[in-house]
N, C-alpha and C positions, 0 to 999 in steps of 0.2 A: 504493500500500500504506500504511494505517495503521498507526503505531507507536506504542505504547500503553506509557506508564514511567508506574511509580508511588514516590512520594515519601513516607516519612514524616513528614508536615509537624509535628504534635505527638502527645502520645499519643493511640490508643484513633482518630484521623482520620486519614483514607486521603486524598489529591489526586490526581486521575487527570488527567495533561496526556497531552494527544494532542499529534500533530504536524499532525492535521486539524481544527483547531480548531472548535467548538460554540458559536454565537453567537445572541443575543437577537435579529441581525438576518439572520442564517443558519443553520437549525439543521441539524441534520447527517442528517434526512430528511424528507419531509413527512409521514409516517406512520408508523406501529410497529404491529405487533401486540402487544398486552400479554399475562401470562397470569395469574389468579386469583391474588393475595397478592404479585403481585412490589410493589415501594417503588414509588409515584407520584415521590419524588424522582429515586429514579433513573436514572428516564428525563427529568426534566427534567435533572439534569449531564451525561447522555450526549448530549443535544440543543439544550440552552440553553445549558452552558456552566456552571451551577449551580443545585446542590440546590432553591435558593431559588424558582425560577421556577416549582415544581409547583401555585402557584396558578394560576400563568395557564393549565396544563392543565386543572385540576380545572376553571376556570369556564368556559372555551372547549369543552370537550367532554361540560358536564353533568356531571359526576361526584357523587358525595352528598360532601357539605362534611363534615368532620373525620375523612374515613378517609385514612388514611397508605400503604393497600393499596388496590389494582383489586378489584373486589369481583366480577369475570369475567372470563374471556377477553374480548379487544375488541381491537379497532383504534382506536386514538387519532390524533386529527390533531394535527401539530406545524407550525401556519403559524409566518410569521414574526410579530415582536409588532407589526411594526406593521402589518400586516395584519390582527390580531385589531382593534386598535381602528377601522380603519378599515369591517370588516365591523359594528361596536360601534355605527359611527355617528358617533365624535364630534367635535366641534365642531372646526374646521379652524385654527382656531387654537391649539386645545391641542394637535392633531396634530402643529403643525412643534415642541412643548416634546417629546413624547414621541417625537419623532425624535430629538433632539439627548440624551435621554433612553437612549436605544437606543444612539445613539453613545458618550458618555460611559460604559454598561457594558459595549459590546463592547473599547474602548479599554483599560479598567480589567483586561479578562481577561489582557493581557499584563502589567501592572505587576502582578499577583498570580504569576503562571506565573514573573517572573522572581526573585519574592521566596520563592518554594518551593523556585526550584532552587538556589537560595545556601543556604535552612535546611537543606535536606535534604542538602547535601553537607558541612554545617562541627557540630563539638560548640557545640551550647547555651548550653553552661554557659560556654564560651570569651567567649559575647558578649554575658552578663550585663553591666550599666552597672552598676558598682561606686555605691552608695550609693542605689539607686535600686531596691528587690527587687521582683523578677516582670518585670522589662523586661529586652527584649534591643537591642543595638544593632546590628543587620542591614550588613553591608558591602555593599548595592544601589549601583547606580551615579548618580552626579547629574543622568542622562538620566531615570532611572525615576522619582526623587525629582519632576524638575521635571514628569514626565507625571501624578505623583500631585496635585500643587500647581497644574496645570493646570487637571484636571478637577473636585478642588475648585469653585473659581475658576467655569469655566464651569455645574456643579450648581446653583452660587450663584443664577447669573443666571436659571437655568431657574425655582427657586424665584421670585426675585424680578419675573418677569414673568408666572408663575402666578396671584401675587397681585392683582399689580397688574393686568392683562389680565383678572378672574373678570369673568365677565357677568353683566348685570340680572337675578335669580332664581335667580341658581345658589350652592349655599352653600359655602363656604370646606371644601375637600377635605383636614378636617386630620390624617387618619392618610396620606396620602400626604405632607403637609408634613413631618410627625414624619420619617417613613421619610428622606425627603430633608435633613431636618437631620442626624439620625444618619448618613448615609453619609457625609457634609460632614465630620463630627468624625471620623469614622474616616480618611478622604481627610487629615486634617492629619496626623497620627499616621503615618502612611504614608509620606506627604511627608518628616517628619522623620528617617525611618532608624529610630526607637523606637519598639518596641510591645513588646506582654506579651510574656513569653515563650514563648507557646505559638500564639503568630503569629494567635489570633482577631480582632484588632483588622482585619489583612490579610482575613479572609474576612467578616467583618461587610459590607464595604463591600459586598460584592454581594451578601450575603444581606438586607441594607439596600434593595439598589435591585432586588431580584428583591418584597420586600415592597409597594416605590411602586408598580411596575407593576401588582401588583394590586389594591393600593386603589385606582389611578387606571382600572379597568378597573372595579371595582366604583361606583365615584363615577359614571361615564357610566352603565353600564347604569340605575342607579338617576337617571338626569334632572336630574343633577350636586345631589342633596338632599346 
């Protein structure tokens, strides 16, 4: 049985944790029936884990680019991502990055789930940092701190062997670098116990690496130009 809690994590945004968790490298079916106007996103948080991943539906399954709705009834396929790149094609060495890629954001789903469940159960304004407005300082525990400083750390390396690994003719994939830096800055923020007060810096990180994925998806299908 599924059990489904919802947290007010800041205003006006809903966090839906499951106890059956929705992962980039597990999603929570292979298939859905959609229906006319329901959100593309939100079938990607119910099955990826977050909103952000509705690109790798949108290009995996054909959909017309810049609608935010199904535009019919359909059946969508929800493979795993690393299954999409490997049906993509692409080169076997970016593959084992976009594993570890895969790992580093399913990992990241729990250092966010347990940074919701501390906002959502304490007053805000309690853990303002005096001297310092819009930030809060989060009571997480030094485990989640050192999993956020981890992944970091290992992002790093994925970056820095992306670079340095590009092959003869293939061009430097740099909306997926950006993506990858910016989850980098959010991952230290994280690490540190401070972020804004309205805990986006926490959900950036993987609306960050739900964006790589799909640049890095769009970068192969285009013959890594």
């Amino acid at each position: 049985m599924k059990i489904r809690l919802f947290i007010l994590a800041w205003p006006m945004v809903l966090i839906s944790i499951t106890s059956q968790a929705q992962t980039p490298a597990k999603p929570a079916r292979p298939e859905m029936q959609v229906k006319k106007g329901q959100y593309i996103r939100d079938t990607a948080q119910e099955n990826y884990g977050h909103h952000d991943f509705e690109g790798m539906i949108i290009l995996y399954n054909n959909l017309a680019q810049g609608r935010a709705t199904y535009s019919a009834d359909q059946l969508i396929k929800l493979p795993p991502i690393n299954q999409i790149f490997r049906e993509a094609r692409m080169d076997s060495d970016y593959l084992v990055l976009i594993d570890e890629m895969i790992s580093i954001a399913t990992e990241y789903q729990e250092v966010q789930r347990h940074y919701f469940e501390i906002v959502g159960k304490l007053d805000l304004k309690a853990l303002q940092v005096e001297g310092n407005s819009g930030t809060i300082h989060v009571p997480v525990s030094l485990e989640t701190k050192a999993k956020a400083a981890d992944l970091e750390k290992r992002l790093g390396v994925v970056r820095e062997k992306l670079v340095s690994g590009l092959k003869k003719g293939h061009s430097s994939p740099n909306s997926l670098l950006g993506n990858l830096d910016g989850a980098r800055a959010y991952l230290k923020k994280v690490a540190s116990g401070v972020v804004d007060e309205n805990c986006y810096d926490v959900d950036m990180v993987s609306q960050r690496l739900g964006h790589a994925f799909t640049n890095a998806l769009i970068w192969t299908r285009e013959n890594y130009k």
